[in-house]
N, C-alpha and C positions, 0 to 999 in steps of 0.2 A: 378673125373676129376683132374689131375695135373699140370694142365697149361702149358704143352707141348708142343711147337710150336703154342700157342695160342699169339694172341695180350696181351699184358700184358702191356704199359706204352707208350705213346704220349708224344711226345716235339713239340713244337710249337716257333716260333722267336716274340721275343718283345722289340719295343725299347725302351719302356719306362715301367720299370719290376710294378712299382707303379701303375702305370694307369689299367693297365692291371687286375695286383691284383682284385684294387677296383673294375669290370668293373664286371668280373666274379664271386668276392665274393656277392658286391650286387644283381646282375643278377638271379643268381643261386643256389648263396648259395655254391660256392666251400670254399674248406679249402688247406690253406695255406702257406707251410717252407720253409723261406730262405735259399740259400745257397751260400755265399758270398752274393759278390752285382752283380755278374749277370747271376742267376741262381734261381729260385725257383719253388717247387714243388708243387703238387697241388693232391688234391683228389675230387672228383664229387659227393662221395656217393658210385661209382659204380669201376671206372678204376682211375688209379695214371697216371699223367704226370707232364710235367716241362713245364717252359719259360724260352728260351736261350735269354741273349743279342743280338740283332743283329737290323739292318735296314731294312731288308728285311721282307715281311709276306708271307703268304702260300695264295694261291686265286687257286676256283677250274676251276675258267674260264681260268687260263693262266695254267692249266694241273697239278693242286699240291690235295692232295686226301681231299677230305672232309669228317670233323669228322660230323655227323648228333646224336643229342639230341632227348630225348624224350620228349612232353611233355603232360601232361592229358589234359591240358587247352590252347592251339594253341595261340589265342586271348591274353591270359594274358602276357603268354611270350615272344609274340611278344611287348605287350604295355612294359614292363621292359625294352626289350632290345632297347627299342626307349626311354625310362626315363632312360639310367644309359650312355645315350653318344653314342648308337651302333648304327650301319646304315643300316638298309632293304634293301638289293641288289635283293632282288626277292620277291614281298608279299605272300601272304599267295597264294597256288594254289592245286587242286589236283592230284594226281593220283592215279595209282591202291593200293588201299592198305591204302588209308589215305589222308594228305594233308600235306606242309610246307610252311616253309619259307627259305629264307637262308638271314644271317646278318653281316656283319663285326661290327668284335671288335676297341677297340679304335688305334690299331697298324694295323688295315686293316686285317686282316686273316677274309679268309672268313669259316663261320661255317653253319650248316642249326639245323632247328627245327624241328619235326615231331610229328603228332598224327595221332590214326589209329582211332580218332572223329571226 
């Protein structure tokens, strides 16, 4: 596979680039280079993306895409992302295929969780 026309790199709006950092680093476990002071990039493990400065956030309710995670342990990463400042906009529910959550981060973007336990 040569990553041709595949997804390959996410940006997301932040308005406070530190907050943010913190939110995802502890949460998740992302890794993290600045780039200036209002830019920095990010790795998951899996996909690279960045945090632009701005005021604004991504929410999938007012029509912006949702990035959805995976995770083994539903429960747990919901409790993290309630212990590092994040906000449960939809609790844990199922569907075909598994169950989520969806949560905003400390800038409002809304994200979701998912397991297929």
């Amino acid at each position: 596979m040569d990553g041709h026309e595949k997804i390959n790199y996410l940006e997301l709006p932040a308005k406070n680039l530190n907050a943010i950092k913190r939110f995802y680093q502890d949460t998740f476990n992302w890794k993290f280079v600045d780039y200036g002071d209002e830019y920095c990039a990010f790795n998951d493990g899996v996909i690279n993306g960045g945090f632009y400065q701005a005021d604004n956030h991504s929410s999938y309710e007012q029509g912006g895409a949702l990035i959805v995670l995976y995770s083994k342990y539903l429960e747990e990463s919901a409790a993290k992302v309630l212990n590092n400042q994040g906000i449960i906009v939809k609790p844990i529910f199922a569907f075909p295929g598994g169950r989520r959550f969806h949560f905003t981060d400390p800038n409002g973007n809304e994200l979701a969780v998912w397991s297929d336990k």
